[in-house]
TORPA-4810 file (N, C-alpha, C, O; in nm, 3 decimals):
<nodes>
NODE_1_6.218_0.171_10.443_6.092_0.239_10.423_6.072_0.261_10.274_6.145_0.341_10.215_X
NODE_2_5.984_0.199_10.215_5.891_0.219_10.109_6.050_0.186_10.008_6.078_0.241_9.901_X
NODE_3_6.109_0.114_10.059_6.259_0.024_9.921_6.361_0.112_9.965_6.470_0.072_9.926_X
NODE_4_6.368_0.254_10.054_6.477_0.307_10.029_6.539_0.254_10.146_6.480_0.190_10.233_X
NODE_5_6.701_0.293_10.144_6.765_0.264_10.258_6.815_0.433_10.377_6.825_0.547_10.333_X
NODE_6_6.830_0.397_10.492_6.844_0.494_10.527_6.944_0.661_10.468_6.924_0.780_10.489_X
NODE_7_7.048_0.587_10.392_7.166_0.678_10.335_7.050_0.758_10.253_7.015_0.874_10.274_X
NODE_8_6.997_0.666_10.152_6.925_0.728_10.046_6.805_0.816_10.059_6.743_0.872_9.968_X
NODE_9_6.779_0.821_10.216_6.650_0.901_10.278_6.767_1.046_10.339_6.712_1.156_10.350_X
NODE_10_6.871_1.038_10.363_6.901_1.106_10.431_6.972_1.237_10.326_6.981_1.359_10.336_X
NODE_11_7.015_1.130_10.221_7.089_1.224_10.122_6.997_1.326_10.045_7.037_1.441_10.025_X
NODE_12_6.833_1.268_9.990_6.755_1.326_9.953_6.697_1.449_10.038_6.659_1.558_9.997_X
NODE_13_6.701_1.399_10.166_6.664_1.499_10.280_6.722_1.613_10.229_6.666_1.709_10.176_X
NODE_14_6.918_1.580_10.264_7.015_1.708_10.251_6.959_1.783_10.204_6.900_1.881_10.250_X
NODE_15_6.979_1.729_10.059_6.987_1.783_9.921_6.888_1.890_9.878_6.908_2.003_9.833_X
NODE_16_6.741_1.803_9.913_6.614_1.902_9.896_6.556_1.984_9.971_6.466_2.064_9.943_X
NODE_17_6.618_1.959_10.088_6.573_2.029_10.227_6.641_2.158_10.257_6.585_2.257_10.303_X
NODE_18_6.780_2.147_10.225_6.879_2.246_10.233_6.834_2.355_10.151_6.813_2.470_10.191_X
NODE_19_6.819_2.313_10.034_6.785_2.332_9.835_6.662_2.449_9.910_6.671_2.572_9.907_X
NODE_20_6.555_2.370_9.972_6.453_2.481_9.981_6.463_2.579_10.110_6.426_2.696_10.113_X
NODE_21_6.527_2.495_10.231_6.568_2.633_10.304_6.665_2.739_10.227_6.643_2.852_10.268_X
NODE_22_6.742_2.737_10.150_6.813_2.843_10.095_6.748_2.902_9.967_6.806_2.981_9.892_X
NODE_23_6.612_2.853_9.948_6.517_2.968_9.834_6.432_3.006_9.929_6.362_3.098_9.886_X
NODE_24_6.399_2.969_10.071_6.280_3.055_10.168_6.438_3.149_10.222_6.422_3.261_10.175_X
NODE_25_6.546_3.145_10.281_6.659_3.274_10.262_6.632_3.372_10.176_6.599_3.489_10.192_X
NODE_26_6.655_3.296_10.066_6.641_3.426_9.986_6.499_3.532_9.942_6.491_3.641_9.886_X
NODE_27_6.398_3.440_10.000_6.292_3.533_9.999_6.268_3.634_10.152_6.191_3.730_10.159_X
NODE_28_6.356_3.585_10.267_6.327_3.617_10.373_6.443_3.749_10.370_6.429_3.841_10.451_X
NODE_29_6.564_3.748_10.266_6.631_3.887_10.227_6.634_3.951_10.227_6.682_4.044_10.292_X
NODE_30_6.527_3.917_10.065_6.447_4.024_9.936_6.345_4.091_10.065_6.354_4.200_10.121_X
NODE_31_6.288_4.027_10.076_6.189_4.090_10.219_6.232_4.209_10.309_6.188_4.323_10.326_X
NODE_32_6.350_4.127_10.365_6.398_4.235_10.452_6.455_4.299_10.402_6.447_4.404_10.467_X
NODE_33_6.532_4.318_10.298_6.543_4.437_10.196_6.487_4.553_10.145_6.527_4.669_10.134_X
NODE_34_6.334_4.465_10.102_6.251_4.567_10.073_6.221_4.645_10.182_6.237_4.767_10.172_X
NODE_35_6.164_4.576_10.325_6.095_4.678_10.421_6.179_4.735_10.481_6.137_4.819_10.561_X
NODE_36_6.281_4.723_10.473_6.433_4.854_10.551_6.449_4.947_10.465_6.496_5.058_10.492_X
NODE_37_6.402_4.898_10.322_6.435_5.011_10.228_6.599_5.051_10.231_6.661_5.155_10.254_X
NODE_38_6.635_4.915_10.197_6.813_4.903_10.167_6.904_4.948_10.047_7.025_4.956_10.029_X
NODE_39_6.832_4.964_9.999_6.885_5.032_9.872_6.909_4.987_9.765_6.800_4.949_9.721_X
NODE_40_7.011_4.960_9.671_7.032_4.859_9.595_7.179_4.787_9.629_7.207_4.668_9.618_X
NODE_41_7.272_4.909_9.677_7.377_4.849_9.793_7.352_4.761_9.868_7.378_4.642_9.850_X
NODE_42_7.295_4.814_9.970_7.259_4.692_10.071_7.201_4.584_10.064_7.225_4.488_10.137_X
NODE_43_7.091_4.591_9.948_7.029_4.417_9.904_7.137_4.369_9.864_7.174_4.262_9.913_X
NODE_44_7.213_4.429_9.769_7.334_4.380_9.723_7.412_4.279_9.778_7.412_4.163_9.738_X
NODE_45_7.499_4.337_9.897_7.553_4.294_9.997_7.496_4.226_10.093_7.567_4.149_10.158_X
NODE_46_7.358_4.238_10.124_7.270_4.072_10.165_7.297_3.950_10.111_7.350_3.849_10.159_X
NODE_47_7.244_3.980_9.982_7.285_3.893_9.880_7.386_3.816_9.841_7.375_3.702_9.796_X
NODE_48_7.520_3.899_9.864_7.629_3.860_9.818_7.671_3.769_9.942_7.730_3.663_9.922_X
NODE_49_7.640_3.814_10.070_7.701_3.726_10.210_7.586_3.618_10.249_7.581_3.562_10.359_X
NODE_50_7.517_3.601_10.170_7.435_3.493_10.160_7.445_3.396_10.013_7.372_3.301_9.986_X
NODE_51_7.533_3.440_9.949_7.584_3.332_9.832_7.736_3.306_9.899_7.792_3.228_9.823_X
NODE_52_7.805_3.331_9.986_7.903_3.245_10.011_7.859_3.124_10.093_7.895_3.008_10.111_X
NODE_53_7.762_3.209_10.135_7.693_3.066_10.211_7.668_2.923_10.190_7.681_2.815_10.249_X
NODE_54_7.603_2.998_10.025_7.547_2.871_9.966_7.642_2.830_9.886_7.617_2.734_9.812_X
NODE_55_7.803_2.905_9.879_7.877_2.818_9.785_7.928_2.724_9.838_7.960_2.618_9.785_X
NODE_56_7.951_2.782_10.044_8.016_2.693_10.075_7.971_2.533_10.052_8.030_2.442_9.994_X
NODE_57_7.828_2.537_10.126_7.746_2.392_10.075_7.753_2.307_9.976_7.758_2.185_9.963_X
NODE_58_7.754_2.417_9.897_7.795_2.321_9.707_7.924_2.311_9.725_7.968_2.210_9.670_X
NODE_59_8.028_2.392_9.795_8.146_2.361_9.759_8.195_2.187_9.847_8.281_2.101_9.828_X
NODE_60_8.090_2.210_9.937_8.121_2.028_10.030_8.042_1.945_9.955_8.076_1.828_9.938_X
NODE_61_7.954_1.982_9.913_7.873_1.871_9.829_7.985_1.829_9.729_8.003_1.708_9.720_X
NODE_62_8.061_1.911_9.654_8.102_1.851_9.539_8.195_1.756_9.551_8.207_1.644_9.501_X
NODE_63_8.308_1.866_9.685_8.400_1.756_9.721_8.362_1.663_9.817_8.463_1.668_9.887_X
NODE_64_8.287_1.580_9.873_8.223_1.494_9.899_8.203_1.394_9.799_8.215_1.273_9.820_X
NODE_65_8.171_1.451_9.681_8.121_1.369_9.614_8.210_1.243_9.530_8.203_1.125_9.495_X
NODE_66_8.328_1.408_9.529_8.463_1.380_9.448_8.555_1.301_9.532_8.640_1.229_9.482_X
NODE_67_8.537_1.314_9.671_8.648_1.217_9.720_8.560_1.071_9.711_8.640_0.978_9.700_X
NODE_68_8.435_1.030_9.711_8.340_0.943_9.738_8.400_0.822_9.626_8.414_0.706_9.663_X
NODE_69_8.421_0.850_9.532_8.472_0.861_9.377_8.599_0.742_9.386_8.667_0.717_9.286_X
</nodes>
């Protein structure tokens, strides 16, 4: 489709798809943060258990990349 091959449709998918579900997360947070009226603790700790999240991802992306290598 349009020169690419399927890998190269799928990887872009991941990459950008993932990329923007985890900036609509973090607005869906901040959100629920604000309207619980969480404090600065508790956004905190939203926050923080929603970046292991996203390290894990980067952390397979990289080694993925690195064993690919």
């Amino acid at each position: 489709m349009f020169g690419f091959t399927e890998e190269q449709i799928s990887e872009f998918g991941l990459t950008f798809g993932v990329g923007g579900f985890v900036l609509f997360m973090v607005f869906i947070i901040w959100d629920l943060a604000r309207k619980s009226e969480a404090g600065r603790l508790g956004t905190f700790v939203m926050f923080f258990v929603l970046a292991f999240g996203i390290l894990g991802f980067v952390i397979k992306q990289v080694l993925t990349w690195m064993l690919e290598k």
